[in-house]
C-alpha distance (Angstrom), angle and dihedral (degrees) to the residues before:
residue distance angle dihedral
X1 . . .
X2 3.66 . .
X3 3.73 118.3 .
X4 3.94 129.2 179.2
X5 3.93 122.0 -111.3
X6 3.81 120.3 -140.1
X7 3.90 88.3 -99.2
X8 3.54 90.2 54.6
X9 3.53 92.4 -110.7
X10 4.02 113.8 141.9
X11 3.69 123.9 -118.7
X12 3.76 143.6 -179.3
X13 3.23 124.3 -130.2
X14 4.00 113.7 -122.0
X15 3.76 122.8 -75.8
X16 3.70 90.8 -128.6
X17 3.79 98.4 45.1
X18 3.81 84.7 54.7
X19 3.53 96.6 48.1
X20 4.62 90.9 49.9
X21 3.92 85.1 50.0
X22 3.70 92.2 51.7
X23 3.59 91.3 42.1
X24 3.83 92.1 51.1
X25 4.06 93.6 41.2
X26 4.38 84.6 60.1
X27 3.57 89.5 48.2
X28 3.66 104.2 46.5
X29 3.59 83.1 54.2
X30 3.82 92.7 43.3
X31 4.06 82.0 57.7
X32 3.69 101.8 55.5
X33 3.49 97.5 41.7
X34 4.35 78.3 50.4
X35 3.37 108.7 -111.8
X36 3.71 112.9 136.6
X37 3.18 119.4 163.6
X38 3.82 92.1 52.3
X39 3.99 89.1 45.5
X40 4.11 78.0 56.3
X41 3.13 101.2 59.7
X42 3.40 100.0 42.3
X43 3.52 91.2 53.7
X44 4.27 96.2 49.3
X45 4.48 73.7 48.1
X46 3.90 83.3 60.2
X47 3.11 103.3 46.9
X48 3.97 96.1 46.6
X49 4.47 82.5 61.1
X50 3.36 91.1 47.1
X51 3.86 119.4 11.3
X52 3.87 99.1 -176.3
X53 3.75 90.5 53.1
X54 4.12 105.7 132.8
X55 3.77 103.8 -162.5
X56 3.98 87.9 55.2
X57 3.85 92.4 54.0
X58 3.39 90.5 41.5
X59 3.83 99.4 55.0
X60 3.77 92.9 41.3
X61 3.82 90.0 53.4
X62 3.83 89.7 49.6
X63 3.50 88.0 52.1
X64 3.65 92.8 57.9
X65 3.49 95.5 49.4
X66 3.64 94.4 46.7
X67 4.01 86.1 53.6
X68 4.10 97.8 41.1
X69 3.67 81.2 51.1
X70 3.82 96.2 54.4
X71 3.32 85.6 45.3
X72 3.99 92.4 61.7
X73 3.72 94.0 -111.5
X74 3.91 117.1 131.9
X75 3.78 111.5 -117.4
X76 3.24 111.8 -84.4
X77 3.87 120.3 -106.3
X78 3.83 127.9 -121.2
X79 3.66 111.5 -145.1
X80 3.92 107.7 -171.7
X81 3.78 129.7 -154.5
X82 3.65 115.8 -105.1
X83 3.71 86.0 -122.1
X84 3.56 93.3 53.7
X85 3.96 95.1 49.6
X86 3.67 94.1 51.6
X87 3.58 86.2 47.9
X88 3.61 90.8 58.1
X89 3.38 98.1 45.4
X90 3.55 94.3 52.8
X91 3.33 91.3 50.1
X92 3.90 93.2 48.6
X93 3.70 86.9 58.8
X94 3.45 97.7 44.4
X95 3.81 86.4 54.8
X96 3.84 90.3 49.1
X97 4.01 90.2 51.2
X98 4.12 85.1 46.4
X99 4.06 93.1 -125.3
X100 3.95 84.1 143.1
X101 3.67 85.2 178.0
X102 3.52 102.7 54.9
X103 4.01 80.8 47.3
X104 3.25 99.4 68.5
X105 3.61 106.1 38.9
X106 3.76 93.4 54.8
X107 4.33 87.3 46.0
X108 4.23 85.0 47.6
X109 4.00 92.4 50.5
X110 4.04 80.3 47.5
X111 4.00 95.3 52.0
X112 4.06 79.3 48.5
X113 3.32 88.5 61.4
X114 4.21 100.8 39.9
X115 3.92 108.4 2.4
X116 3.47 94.0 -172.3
X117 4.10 100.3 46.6
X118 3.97 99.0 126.6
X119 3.36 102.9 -146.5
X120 3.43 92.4 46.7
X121 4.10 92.9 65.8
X122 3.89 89.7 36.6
X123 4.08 82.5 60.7
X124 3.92 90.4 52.1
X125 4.03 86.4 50.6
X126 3.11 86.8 49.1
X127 3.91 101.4 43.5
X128 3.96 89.3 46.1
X129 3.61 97.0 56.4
X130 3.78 89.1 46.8
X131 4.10 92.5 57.2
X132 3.86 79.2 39.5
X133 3.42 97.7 68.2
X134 3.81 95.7 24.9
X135 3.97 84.8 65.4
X136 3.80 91.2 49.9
X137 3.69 94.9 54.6
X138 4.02 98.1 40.0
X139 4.14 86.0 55.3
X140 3.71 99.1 54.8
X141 3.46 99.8 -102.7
């Protein structure tokens, strides 16, 4: 994938990245057609290329709730650090305000903190494709 940087300069997007998003494209597909444990696999495969990678993390944990709840277990509850909720809501806001920047760095001290906390890598998705377009628009294009 080639995108444009804010100086108009072009760049590709990392080999690795490309190779998680593929990964997670064949298993998202794997799961609706219901195959799991292959979807599984590819998934843990994802997030070996690229272990900050959101939408991996995301649709592995959904998979475990989906099987704890066939199971007959309650879904589990997430109980966050104070730390780590006032970093999200600073970072929310931040987002809101678009200071991308400031985004970022406050969701980065928070994956410091709990590397693995979901939401908290779903934000920096989020946040990076925020600045992404953000940089688009202030250069012109």
């Amino acid at each position: 994938m080639i995108l444009a940087a804010p100086s108009c300069q072009l760049i590709t997007m990392e080999p690795d990245r490309q190779e998680a998003i593929e990964l997670i494209e064949r298993a998202d597909l794997l799961l609706i057609d219901g195959d799991s444990p292959e979807a599984r696999e590819l998934l843990e495969k994802a997030l070996e290329v690229d272990p900050l990678n959101a939408e991996a993390k995301r649709l592995l944990m959904g998979m475990d709730t989906r099987a704890a709840l066939a199971r007959g277990q309650a879904e589990p509850q997430v109980v966050k650090s104070p730390e780590i909720q006032e970093v999200i809501t600073l970072a929310r806001q931040a987002i809101e305000d678009s200071q991308y920047e400031l985004a970022e760095r406050l969701l980065r001290r928070g994956l410091s903190i709990d590397p693995d906390d979901a939401e908290i890598l779903s934000l920096i998705s989020t946040t990076q494709a925020f600045r992404s377009r953000s940089g688009l628009f202030h250069s012109g294009i």
